[in-house]
C-alpha positions in Angstrom: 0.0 0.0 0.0 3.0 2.6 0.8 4.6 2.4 -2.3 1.5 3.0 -4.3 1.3 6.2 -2.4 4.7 6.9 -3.6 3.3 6.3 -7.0 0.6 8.3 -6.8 2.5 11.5 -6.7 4.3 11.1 -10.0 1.4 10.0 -11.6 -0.6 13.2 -10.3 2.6 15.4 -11.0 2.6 14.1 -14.9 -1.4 14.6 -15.0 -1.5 18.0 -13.9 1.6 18.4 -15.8 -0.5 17.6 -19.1 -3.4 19.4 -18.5 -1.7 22.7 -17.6 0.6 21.8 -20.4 -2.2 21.3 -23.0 -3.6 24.5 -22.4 -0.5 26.8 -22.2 1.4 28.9 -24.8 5.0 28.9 -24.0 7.4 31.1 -25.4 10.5 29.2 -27.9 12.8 30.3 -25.1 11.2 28.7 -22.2 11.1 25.8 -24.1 14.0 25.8 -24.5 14.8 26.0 -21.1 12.8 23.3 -19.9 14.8 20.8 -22.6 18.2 21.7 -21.2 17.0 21.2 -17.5 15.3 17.8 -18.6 18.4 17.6 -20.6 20.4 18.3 -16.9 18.6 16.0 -15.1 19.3 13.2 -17.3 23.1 13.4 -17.1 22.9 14.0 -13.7 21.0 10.8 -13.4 23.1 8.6 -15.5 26.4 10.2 -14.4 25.2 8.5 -10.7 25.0 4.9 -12.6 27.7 5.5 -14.7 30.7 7.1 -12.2 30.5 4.4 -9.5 30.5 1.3 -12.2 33.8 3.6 -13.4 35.5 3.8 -10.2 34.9 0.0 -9.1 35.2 -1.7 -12.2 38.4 1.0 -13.3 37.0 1.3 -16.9 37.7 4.6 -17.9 38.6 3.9 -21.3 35.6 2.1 -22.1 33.6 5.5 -20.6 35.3 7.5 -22.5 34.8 5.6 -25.7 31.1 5.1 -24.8 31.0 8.9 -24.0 32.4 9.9 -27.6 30.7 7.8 -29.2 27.3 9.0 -27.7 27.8 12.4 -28.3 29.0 11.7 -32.1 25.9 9.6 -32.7 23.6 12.8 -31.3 25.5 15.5 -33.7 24.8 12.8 -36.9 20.9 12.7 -35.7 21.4 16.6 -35.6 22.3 16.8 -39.1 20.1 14.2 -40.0 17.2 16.6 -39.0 18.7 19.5 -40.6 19.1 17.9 -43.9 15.2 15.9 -43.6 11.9 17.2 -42.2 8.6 16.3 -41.7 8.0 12.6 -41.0 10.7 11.3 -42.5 12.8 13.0 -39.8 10.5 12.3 -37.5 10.2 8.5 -38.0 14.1 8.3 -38.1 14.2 9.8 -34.8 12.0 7.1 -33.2 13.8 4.3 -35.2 16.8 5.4 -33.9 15.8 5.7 -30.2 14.2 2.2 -30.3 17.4 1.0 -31.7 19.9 2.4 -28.7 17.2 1.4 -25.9 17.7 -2.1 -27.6 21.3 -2.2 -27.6 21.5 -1.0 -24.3 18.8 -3.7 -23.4 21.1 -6.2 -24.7 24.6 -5.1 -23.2 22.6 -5.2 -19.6 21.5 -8.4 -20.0 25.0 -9.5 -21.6 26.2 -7.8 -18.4 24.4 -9.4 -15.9 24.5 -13.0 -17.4 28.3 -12.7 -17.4 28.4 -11.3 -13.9 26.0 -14.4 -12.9 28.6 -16.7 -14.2 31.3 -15.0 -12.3 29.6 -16.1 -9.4 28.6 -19.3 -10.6 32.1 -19.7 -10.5 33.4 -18.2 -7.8 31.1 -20.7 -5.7 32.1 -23.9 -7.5 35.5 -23.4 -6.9 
């Protein structure tokens, strides 16, 4: 029972959230604002999974790669918009997104079987 009242006030934070949302005129720049703060909160977030895996598993390198690689990959979906509009842009967008969520899907689980093994052996021997 407690933790859906823990739920509850997301849910009512994102429904509020639309309605106020749906019925508002924002200016470009405020938008624009709002991104780079979602945008903040984000990096934040992943920066407090990423850093400790970093500093116990001593994998910089692979960060860093990771890192570049990430930021590479947005600037080409940049372009990509400038050069296409419309839904072609738009459906590229959403292909590419599923894409990354499903590599990322597979690396965990590639991740997690491996560290399961680690154990599995640790114990057997």
């Amino acid at each position: 029972m407690q933790a859906l009242l823990y739920t509850l006030a997301p849910v009512l934070a994102v429904v509020i959230g639309a309605i106020v949302a749906s019925r508002t005129k924002l200016k470009p720049s405020l938008v624009a604002g709002l991104q780079h703060l979602a945008a903040g909160v984000v990096f934040a977030a992943a920066a407090t999974e990423i850093l400790p895996q970093v500093k116990h598993e001593a994998s910089p390198s692979a960060t860093l790669i990771g890192g570049a690689a990430g930021v590479a990959t947005m600037l080409g979906l940049k372009a990509f918009e400038a050069r296409f509009k419309g839904p072609t842009a738009l459906l590229a967008a959403i292909g590419f997104a599923t894409a990354v969520i499903a590599i990322k899907g597979g690396v965990e689980i590639l991740r997690d079987a491996r560290a399961e093994t680690k154990k599995s052996e640790r114990r057997s021997s």
